[in-house]
FITORGU-51264 format. One record per residue (C-alpha): residue in one letter; x, y, z. Coordinates in steps of 0.001 Angstrom, whole numbers. Layout:
BEGIN
<atom 'A',<X,Y,Z>>
...
END
This chain:
BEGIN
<atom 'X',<53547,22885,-32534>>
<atom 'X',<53937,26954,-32407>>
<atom 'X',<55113,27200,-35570>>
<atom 'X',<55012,31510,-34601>>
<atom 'X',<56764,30760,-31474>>
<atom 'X',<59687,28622,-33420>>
<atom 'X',<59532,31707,-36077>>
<atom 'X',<60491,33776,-33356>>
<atom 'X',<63390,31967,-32649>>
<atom 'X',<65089,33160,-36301>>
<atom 'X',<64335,36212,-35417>>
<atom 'X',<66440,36854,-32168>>
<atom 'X',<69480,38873,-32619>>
<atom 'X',<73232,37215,-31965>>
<atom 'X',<74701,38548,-29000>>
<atom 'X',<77582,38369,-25798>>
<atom 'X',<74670,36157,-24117>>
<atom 'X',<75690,33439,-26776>>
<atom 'X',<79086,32046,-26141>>
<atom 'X',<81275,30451,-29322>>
<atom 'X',<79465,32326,-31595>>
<atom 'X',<81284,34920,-34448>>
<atom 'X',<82004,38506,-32615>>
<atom 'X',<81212,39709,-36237>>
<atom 'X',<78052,38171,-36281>>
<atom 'X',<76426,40713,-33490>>
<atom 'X',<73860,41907,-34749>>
<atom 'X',<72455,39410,-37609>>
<atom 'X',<69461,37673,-36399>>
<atom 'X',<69737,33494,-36165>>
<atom 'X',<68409,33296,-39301>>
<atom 'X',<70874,35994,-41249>>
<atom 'X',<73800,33847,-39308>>
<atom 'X',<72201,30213,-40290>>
<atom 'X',<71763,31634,-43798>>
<atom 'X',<75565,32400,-44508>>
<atom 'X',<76877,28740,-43877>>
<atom 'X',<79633,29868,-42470>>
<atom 'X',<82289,27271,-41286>>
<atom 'X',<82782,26372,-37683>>
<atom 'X',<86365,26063,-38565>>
<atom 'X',<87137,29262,-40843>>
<atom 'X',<83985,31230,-40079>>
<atom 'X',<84966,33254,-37121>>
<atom 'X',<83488,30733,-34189>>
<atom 'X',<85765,31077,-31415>>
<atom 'X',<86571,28705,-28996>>
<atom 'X',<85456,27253,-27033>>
<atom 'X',<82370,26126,-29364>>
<atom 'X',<79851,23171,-28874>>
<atom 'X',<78680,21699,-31800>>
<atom 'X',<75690,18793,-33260>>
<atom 'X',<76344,16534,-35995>>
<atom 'X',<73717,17529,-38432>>
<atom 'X',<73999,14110,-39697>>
<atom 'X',<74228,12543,-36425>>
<atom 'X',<70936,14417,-34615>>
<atom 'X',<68587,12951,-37590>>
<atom 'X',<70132,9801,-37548>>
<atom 'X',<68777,9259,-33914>>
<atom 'X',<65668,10425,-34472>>
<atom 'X',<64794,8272,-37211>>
<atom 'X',<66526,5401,-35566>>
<atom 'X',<64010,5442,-32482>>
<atom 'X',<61148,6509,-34557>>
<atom 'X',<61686,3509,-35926>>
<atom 'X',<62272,1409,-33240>>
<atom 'X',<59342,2852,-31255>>
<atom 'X',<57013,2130,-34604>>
<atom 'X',<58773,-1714,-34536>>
<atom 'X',<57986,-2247,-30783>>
<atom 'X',<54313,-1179,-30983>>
<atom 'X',<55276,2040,-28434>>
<atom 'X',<54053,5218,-28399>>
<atom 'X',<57053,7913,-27671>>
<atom 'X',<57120,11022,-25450>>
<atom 'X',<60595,11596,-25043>>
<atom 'X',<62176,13461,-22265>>
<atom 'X',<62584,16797,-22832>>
<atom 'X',<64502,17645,-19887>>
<atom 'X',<67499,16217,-21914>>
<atom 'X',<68146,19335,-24229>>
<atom 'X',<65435,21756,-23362>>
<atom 'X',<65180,23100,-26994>>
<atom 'X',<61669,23477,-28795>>
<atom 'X',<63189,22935,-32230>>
<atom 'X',<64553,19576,-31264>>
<atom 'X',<60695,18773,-29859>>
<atom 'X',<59582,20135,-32741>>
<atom 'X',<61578,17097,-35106>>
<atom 'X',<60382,14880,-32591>>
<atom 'X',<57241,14890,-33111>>
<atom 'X',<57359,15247,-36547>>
<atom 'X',<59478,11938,-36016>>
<atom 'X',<56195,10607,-34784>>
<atom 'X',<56808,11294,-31284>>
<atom 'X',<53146,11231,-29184>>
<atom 'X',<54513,14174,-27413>>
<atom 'X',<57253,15295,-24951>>
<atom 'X',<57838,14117,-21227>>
<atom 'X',<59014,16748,-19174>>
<atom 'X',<60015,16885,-14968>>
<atom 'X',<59188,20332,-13287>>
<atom 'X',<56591,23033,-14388>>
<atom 'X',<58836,25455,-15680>>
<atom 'X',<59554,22992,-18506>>
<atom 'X',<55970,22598,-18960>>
<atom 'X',<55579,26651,-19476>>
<atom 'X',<59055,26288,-22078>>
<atom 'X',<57041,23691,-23825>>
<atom 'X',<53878,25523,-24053>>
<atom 'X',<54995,28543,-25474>>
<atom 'X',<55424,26480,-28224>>
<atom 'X',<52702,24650,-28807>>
<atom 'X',<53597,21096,-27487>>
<atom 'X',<50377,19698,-26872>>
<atom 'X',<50601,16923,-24951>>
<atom 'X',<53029,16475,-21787>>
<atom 'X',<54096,13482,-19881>>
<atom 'X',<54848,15072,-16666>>
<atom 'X',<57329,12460,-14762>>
<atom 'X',<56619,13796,-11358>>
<atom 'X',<54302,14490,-8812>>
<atom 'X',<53343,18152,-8821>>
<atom 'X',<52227,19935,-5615>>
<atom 'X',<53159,23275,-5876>>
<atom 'X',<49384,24816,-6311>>
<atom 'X',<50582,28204,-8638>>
<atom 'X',<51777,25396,-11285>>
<atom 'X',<48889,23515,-10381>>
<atom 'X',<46280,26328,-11297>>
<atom 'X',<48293,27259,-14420>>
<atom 'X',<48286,24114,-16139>>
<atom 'X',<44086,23577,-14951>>
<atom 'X',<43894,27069,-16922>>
<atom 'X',<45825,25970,-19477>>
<atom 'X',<43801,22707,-20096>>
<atom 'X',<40536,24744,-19617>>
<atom 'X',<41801,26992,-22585>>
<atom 'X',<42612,24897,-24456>>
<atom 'X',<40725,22022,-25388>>
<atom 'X',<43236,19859,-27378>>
<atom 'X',<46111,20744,-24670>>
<atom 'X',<47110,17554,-22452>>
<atom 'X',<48999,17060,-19736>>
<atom 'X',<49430,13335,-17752>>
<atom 'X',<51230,13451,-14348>>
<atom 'X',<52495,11043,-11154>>
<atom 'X',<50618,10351,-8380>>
<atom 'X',<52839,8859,-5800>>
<atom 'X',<50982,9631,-2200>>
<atom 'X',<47582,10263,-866>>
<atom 'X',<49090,13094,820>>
<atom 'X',<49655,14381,-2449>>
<atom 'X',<46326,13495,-4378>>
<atom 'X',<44917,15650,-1302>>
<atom 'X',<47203,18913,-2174>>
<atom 'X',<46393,18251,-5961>>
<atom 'X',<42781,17840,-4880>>
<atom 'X',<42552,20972,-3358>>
<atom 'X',<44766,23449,-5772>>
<atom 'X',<42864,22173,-9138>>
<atom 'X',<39425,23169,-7258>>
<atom 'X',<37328,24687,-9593>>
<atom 'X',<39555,23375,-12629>>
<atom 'X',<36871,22116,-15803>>
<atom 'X',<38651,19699,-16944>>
<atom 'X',<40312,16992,-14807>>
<atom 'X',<44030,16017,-14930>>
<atom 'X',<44869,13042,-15966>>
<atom 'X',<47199,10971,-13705>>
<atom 'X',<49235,7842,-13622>>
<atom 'X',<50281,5855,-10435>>
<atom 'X',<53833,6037,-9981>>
<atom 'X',<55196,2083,-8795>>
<atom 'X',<58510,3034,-7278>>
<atom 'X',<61481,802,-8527>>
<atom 'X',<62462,-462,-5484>>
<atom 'X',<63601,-232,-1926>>
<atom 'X',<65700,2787,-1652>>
<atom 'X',<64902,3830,-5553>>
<atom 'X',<63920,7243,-6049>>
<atom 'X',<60372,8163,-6255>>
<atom 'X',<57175,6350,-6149>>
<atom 'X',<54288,3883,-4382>>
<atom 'X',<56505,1124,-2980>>
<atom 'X',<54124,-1255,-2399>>
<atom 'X',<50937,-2643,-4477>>
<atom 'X',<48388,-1989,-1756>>
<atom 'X',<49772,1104,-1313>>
<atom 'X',<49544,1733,-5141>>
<atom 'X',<45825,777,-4648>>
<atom 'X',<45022,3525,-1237>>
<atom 'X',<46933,6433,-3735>>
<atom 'X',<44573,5093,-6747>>
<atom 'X',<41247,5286,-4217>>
<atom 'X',<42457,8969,-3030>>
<atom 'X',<42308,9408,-6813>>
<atom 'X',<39088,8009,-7333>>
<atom 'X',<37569,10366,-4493>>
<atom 'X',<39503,13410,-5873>>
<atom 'X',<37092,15453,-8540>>
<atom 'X',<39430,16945,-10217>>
<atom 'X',<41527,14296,-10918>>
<atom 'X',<41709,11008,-13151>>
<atom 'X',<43278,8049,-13017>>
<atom 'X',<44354,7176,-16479>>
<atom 'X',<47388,4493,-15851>>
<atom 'X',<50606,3702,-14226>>
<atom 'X',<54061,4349,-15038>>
<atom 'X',<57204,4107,-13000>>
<atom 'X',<61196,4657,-14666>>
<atom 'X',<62942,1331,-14566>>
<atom 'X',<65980,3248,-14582>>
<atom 'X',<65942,3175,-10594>>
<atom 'X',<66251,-401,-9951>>
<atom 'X',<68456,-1105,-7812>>
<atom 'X',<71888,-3184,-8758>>
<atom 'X',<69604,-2997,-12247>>
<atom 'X',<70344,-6381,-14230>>
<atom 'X',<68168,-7193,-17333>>
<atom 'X',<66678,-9659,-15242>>
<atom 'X',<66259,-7515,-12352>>
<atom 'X',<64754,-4655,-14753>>
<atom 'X',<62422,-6979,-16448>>
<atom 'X',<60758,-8253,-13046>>
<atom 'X',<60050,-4665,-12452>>
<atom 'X',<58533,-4050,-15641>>
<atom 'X',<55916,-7134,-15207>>
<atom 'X',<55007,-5749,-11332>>
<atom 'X',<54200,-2528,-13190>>
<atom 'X',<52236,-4423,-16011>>
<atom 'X',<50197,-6406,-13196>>
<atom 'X',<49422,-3193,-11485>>
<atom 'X',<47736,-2128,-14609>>
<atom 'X',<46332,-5250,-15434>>
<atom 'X',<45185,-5600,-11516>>
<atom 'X',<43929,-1671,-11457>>
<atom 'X',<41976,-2474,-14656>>
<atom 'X',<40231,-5614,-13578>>
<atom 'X',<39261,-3941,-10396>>
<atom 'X',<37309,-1152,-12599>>
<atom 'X',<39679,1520,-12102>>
<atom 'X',<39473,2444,-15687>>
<atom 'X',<36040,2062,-16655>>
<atom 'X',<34864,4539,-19411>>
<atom 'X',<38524,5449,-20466>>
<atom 'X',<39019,5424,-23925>>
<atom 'X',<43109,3929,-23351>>
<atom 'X',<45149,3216,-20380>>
<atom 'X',<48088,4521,-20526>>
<atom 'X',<51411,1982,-19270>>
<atom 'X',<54701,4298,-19427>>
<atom 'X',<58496,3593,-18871>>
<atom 'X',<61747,3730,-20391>>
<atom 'X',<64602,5766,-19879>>
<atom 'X',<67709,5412,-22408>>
<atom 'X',<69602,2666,-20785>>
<atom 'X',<66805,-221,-20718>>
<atom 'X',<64311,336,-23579>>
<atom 'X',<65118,-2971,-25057>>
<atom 'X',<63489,-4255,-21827>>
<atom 'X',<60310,-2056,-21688>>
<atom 'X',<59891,-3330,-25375>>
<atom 'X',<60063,-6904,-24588>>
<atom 'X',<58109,-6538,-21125>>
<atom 'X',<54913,-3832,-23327>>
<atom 'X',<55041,-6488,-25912>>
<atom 'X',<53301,-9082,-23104>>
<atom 'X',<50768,-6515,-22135>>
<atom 'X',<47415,-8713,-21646>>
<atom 'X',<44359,-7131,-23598>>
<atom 'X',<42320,-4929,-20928>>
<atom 'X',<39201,-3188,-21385>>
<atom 'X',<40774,-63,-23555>>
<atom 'X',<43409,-75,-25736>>
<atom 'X',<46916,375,-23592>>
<atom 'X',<48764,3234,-24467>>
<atom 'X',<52325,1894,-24349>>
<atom 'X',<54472,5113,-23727>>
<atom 'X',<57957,4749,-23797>>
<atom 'X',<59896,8251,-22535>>
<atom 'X',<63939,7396,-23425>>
<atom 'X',<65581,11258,-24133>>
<atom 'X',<69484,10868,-24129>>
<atom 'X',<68985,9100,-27876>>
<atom 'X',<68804,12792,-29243>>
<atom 'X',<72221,13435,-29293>>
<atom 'X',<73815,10306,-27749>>
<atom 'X',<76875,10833,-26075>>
<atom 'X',<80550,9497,-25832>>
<atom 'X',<80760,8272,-22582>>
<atom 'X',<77639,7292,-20163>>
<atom 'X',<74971,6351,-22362>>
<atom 'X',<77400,4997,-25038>>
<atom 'X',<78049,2252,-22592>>
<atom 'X',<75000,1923,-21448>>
<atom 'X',<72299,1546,-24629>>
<atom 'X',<70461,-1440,-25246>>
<atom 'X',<71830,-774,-29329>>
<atom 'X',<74841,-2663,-27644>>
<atom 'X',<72759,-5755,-26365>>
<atom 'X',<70433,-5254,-29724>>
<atom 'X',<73185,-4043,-32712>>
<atom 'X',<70832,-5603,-35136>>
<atom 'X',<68368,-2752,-34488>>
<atom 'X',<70647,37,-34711>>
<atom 'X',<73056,1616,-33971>>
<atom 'X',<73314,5670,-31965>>
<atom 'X',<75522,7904,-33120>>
<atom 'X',<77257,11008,-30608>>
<atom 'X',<76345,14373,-32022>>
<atom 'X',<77958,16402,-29842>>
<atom 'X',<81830,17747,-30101>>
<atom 'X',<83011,20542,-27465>>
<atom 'X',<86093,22693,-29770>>
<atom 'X',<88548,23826,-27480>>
<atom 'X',<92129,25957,-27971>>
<atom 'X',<95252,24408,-26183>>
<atom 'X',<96242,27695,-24865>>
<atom 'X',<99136,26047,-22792>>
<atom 'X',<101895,23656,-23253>>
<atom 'X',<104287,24033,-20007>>
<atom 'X',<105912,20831,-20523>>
<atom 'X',<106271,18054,-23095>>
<atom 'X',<103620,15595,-20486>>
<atom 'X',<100673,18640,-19928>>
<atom 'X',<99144,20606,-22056>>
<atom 'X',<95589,23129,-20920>>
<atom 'X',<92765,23871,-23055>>
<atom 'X',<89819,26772,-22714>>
<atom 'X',<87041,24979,-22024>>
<atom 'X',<86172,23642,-18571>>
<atom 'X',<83303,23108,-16301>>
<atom 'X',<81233,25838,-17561>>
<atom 'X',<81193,24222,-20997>>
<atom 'X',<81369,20297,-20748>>
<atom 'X',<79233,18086,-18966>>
<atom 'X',<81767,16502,-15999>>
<atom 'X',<79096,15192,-14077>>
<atom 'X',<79296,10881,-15492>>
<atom 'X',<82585,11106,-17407>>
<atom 'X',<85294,13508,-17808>>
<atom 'X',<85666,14877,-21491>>
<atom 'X',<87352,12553,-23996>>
<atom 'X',<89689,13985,-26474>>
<atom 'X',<89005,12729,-29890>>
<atom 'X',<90610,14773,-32605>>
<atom 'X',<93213,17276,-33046>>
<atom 'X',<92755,20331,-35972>>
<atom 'X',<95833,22844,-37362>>
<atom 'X',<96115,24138,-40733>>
<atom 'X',<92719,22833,-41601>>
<atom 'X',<93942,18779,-41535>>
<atom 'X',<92365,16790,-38379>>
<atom 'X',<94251,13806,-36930>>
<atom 'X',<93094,11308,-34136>>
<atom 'X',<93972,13114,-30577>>
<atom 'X',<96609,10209,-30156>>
<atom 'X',<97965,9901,-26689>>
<atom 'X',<96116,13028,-25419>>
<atom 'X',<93828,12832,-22605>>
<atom 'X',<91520,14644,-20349>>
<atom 'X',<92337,14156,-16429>>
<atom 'X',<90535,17429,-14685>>
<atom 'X',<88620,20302,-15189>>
<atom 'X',<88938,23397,-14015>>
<atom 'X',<85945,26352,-14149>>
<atom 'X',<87934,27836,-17332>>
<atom 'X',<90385,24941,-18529>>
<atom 'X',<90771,21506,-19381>>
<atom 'X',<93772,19688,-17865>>
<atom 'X',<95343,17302,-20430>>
<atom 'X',<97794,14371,-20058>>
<atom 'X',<100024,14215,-23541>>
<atom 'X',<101906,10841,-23901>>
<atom 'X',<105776,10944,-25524>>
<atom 'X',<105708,11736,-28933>>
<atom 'X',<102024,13447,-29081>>
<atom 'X',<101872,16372,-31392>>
<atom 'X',<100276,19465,-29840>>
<atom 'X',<100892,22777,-29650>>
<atom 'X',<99565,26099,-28700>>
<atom 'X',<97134,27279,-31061>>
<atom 'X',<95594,23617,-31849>>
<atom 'X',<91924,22709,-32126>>
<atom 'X',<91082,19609,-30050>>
<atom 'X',<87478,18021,-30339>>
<atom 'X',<86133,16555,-27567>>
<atom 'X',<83206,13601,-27159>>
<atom 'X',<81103,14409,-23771>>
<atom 'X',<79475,12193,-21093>>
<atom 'X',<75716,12918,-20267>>
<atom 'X',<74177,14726,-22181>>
<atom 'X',<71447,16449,-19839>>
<atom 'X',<74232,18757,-19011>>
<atom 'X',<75881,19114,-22115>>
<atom 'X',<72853,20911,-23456>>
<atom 'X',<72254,22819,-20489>>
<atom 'X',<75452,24952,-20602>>
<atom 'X',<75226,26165,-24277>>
<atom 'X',<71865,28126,-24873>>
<atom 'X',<72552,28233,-28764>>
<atom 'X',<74432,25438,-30414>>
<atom 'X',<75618,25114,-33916>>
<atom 'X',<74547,22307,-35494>>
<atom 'X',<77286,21303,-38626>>
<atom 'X',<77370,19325,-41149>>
<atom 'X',<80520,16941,-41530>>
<atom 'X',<82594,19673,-43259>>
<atom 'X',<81921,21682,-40833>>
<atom 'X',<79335,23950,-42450>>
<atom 'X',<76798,25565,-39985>>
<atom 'X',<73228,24833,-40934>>
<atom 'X',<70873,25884,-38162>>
<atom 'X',<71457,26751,-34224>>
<atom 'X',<69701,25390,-31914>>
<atom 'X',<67972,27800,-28586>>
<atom 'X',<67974,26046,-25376>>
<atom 'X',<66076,26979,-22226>>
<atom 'X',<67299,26123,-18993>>
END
């Protein structure tokens, strides 16, 4: 990756623009701040603060580095998640193949730092991004992006914005998960008039299919495994037809972060075909995990033997209210905590420096600027207390915090992580 682009990042000065950060610290750059280990607790953060778990962020990625090395599966995963080039950057180096990614501005986010190959999970008209990733490829040879196809209608508009491109872009039939699932070909023979459009289209390449099992309907492991095999005879159909001749790997990708176990199992039965198969599975919650959605949701709970996630994020918030003995309000609301899946769950309780399990506390509304809490008889809050709480989701947990803290388990601050959303 851009190791000078990630440089850069050290060198940006601490400001207003970055909320929960030290108001003595204006001025320092990220790397002056990162250097003095100061303590999210005593160091002059003020709430409200997100914070990783040091401990907990390279626990996941060396759990599904090596679950992706187990299963036989190449990883790109989804960058949309947290939107921070240091966290692609320790994915890869945690073996990742590179970094999926939705729209084209998060292509140009991971290009300014070197990512070199992108898994773009959608189909991209717009010609402007078009011509700037053909110009991008045509620059640079080792640069590679993959990309849905999921009409003719837009093989045609691809067609006709990459004209004049040298290199071709690789593409991947999208197989839709369903009736009324999200994007996608919905039907094989449909899959097969996109692939032809391909076929006639110069500047394009058909290099595989793909398809995000996530959007099957009423999804059961059953139901989710079907899927999986239509998408595996698509390739296996698409390759016996000649579809692939002279590629040097076909590329099969799935996998979001609730049904990996099943893409596994499914990419595992993947008949030999005339190239080797690039099995690319694209799962990007794992990163930091989460206390709510995904914690319910990941196959570690159907597969504990292979693991297990960990939540890295905590949202510190002030009670700055305590009307009456049953409510209590803290400073953090929508504009810092995902509320999107799950409301905030409160965990822990700080005073004095001692932390205690938030006991009989809990979250039941958000405001833009508070959190509403529900306090049982007998809980022990007051004005003035820390209270750590686990988010749902987090895709927009990252995206409200564009520098995060990442402590260790005492709390020290090791590094601080830039997001761009």
């Amino acid at each position: 990756m851009g190791s000078d682009a990630l440089a850069r990042l050290a060198d940006e000065r601490v400001d207003h623009r970055f909320k929960g950060l030290p108001p003595d610290a204006d001025g320092l750059t990220v790397a002056e701040l990162a250097a003095q280990r100061r303590n999210l607790f005593d160091g002059g953060f003020a709430t409200p603060v997100l914070a990783l778990s040091a401990e907990h962020l390279e626990h996941n990625l060396r759990l599904m580095e090596t679950y992706a090395a187990r299963h036989g599966l190449a990883f790109a995963p989804h960058g949309k998640t947290s939107m921070a080039p240091q966290l692609f950057q320790r994915q890869i180096e945690h073996g990742a193949w590179g970094i999926t990614l939705a729209v084209p501005h998060q292509v140009r986010v991971a290009r300014a730092f070197g990512v070199e190959r992108v898994f773009l999970a959608n189909e991209l008209v717009d010609p402007a991004a078009l011509r700037w990733i053909a110009a991008e490829q045509d620059a640079d040879p080792g640069f590679r992006v993959i990309c849905y196809v999921d009409s003719v209608r837009g093989v045609e508009l691809m067609d006709a914005a990459l004209a004049g491109a040298a290199r071709p872009l690789d593409v991947v039939v999208e197989l839709a998960a369903g009736d009324g699932a999200r994007t996608g070909v919905r039907t094989e023979a449909e899959c097969a008039a996109v692939a032809d459009a391909v076929a006639a289209a110069a500047t394009l390449r058909l290099v595989g299919v793909a398809g995000y099992e996530g959007e099957v309907p009423q999804a059961t492991h059953e139901r989710v495994t079907a899927w999986l095999r239509r998408l595996v005879a698509l390739a296996a159909g698409f390759d016996k037809a000649g579809r692939f001749a002279g590629l040097d790997e076909i590329v099969v990708s799935a996998g979001g972060s609730a049904w990996f176990d099943a893409v596994a199992e499914v990419f595992a039965e993947i008949p030999g075909l005339s190239a080797p198969v690039l099995k690319l599975l694209r799962s990007g919650a794992y990163v930091s995990h989460d206390d709510g959605h995904y914690r319910r949701l990941t196959p570690f709970n159907r597969v504990p033997e292979e693991g297990t996630l960990e939540p890295a994020f905590r949202l510190w918030a002030q009670v700055v209210s305590r009307p009456t003995d049953g409510q209590a309000f803290l400073n953090a609301g929508k504009r810092d905590a995902a509320y999107d899946l799950d409301l905030p769950v409160a965990q822990v309780v700080r005073r004095d420096g001692a932390e205690r399990e938030a006991a009989g506390i809990e979250v039941t509304g958000l405001s833009d600027q508070h959190a509403w809490l529900r306090t049982a008889p007998g809980a022990e809050l007051e004005v003035g207390d820390w209270v750590g709480l686990g988010l749902s989701h987090p895709c927009t947990s990252f995206d409200k915090w564009p520098l995060i803290p990442v402590a260790e388990a005492d709390g020290t601050v090791v590094d601080y992580i830039r997001t761009f959303f």
